[in-house]
C-alpha positions as CSV (number, residue, x, y, z in Angstrom):
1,X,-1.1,-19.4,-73.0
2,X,1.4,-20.9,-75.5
3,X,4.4,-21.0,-74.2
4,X,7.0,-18.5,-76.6
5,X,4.0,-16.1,-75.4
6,X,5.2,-16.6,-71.7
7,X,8.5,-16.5,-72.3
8,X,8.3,-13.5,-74.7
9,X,6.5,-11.8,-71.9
10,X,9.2,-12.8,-68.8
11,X,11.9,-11.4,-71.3
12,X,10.2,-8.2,-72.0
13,X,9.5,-7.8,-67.8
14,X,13.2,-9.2,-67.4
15,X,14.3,-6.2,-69.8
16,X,12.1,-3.4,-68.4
17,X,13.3,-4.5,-64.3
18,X,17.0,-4.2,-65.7
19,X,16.4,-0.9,-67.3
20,X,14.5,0.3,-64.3
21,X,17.7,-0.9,-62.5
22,X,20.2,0.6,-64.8
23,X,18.0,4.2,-64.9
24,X,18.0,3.9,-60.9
25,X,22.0,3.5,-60.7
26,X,22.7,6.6,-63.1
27,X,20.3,8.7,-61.5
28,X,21.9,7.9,-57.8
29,X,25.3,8.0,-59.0
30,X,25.2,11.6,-60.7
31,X,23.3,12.7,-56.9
32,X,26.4,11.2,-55.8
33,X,28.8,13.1,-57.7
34,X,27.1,16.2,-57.7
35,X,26.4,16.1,-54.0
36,X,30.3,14.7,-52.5
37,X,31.0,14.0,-49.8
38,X,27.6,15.7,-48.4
39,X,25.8,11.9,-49.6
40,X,27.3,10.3,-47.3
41,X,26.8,12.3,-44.7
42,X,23.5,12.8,-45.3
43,X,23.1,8.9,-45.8
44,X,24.6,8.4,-42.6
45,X,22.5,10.6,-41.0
46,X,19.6,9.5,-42.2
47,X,20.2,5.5,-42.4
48,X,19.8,4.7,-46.0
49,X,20.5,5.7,-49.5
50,X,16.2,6.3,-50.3
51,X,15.9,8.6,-47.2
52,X,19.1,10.1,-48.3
53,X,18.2,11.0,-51.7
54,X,14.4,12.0,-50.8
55,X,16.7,15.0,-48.3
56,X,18.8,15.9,-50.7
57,X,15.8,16.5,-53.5
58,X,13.8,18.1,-51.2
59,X,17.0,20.5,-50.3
60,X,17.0,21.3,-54.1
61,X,13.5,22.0,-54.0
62,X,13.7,24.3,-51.2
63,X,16.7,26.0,-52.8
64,X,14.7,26.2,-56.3
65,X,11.8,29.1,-54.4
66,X,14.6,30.7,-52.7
67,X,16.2,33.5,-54.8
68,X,20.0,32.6,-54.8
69,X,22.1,34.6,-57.9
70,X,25.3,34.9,-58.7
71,X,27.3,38.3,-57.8
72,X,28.0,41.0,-60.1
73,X,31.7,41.7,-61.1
74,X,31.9,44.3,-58.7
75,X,30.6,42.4,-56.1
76,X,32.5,39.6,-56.8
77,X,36.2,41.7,-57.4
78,X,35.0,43.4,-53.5
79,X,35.0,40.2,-51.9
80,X,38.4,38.8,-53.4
81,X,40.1,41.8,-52.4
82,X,38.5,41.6,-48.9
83,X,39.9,38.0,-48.7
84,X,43.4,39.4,-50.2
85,X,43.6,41.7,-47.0
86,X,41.9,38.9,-44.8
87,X,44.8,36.8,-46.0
88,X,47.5,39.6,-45.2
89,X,46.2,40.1,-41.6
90,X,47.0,36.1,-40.8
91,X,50.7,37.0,-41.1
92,X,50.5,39.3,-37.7
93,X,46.8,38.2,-36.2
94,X,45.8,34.8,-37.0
95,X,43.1,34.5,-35.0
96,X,41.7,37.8,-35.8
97,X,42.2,36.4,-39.8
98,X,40.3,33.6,-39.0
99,X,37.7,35.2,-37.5
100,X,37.5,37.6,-40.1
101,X,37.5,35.0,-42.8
102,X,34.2,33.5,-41.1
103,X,33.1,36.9,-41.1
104,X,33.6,37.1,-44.6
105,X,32.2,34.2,-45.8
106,X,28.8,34.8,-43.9
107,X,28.3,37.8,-45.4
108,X,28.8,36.4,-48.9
109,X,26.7,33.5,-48.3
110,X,24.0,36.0,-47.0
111,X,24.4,38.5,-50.7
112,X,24.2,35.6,-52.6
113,X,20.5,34.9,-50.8
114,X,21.1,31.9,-48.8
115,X,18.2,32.9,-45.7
116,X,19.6,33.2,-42.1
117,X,17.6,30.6,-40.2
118,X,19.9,29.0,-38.7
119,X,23.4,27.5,-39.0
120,X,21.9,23.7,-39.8
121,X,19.4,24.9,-42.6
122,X,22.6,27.4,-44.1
123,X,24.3,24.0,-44.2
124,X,21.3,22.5,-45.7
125,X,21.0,25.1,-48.3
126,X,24.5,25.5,-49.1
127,X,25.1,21.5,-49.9
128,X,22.7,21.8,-52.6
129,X,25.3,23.9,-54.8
130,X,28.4,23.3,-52.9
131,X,28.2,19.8,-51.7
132,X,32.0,19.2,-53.0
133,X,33.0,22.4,-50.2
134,X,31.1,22.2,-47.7
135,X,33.2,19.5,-45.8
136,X,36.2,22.6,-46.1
137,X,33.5,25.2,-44.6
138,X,32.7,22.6,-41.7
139,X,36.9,22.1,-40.8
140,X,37.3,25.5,-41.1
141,X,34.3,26.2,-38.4
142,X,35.9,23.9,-36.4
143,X,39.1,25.7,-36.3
144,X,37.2,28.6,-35.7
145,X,36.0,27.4,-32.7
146,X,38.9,26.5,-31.1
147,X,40.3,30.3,-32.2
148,X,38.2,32.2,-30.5
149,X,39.5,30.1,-27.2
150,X,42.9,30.4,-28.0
151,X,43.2,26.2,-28.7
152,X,43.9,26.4,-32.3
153,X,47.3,25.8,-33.8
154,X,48.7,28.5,-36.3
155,X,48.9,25.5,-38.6
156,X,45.3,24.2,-38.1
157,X,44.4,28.4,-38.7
158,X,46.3,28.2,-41.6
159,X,44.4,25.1,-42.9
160,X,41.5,26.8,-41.6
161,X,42.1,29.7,-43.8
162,X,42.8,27.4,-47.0
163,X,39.6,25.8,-46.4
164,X,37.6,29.2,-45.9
165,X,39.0,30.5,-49.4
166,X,38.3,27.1,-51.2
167,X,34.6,27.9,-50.3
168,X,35.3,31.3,-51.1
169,X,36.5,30.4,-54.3
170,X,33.3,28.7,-54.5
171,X,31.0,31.0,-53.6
172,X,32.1,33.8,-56.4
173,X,31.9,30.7,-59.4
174,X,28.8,31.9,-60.7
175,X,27.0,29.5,-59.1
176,X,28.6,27.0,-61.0
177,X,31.1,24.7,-58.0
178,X,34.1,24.9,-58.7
179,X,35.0,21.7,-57.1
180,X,37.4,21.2,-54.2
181,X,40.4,23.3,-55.6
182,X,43.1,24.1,-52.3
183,X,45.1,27.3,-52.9
């Protein structure tokens, strides 16, 4: 083989490795992004970025047959002024706010469609669209936790309840995250 045929052919296998490359770093990066924090943790978990991604696509598959819509207007104005009145209790009963913020949420994340098998796979489910909040919804749980023994701090239940209404807030987008906004 002459060689300008050689070298034309290493180029054009040089050129399609780098695109390959370039096509493979994009398509990581925007799982990255759209994922948060949840990549990580998830690569953490399961030791490398490959398994990590192969999770997280099959999470999105999973989610894809299950029926998960957005709330009517109604449904969605219902919930905000239940979390309005949630937010009013914490003033006299913060425990029984945070407990009924949890409460709250739950039954949300259940309208919406999200199937009740289990806390892990609702955390499964959930990081597909709300990746960026779920790290709020897993401090707030915590603080939960530690409320219904009478351990929590009135400023972790208050952080607690910040966290609960950023996923909140997240919840009633449409189905479109809202990202990690902290009212």
């Amino acid at each position: 083989m002459p060689t300008g045929i050689v070298l034309v052919v290493v180029a054009v296998v040089v050129v399609g490795v780098a695109a390959g490359l370039a096509v493979d770093r994009r398509r990581r990066a925007r799982l990255r992004d759209h994922a948060g924090p949840e990549y990580a943790r998830v690569v953490a978990a399961t030791g490398s970025e490959r398994a990590a991604e192969r999770e997280l696509h099959a999470r999105a598959r999973r989610l894809d047959r299950l029926d998960i819509k957005p709330l009517p207007g109604e449904a969605r104005e219902r919930y905000t002024r239940r979390w309005m009145r949630v937010q009013e209790e914490f003033v006299d009963a913060p425990e029984a706010a945070v407990q009924h913020a949890d409460e709250l949420v739950t039954e949300l994340v259940s309208d919406l469609g999200y199937p009740d098998e289990g806390f892990e796979q609702r955390m499964r489910d959930l990081s597909v669209r709300h990746g960026r909040t779920l790290e709020h919804y897993r401090s707030a749980l915590e603080v939960h936790a530690l409320s219904t023994s009478r351990a929590a701090t009135t400023e972790q239940m208050r952080g607690a309840m910040m966290d609960y209404r950023t996923l909140l807030d997240d919840l009633l987008a449409d189905g479109e995250p809202t990202g990690t906004r902290r009212s």
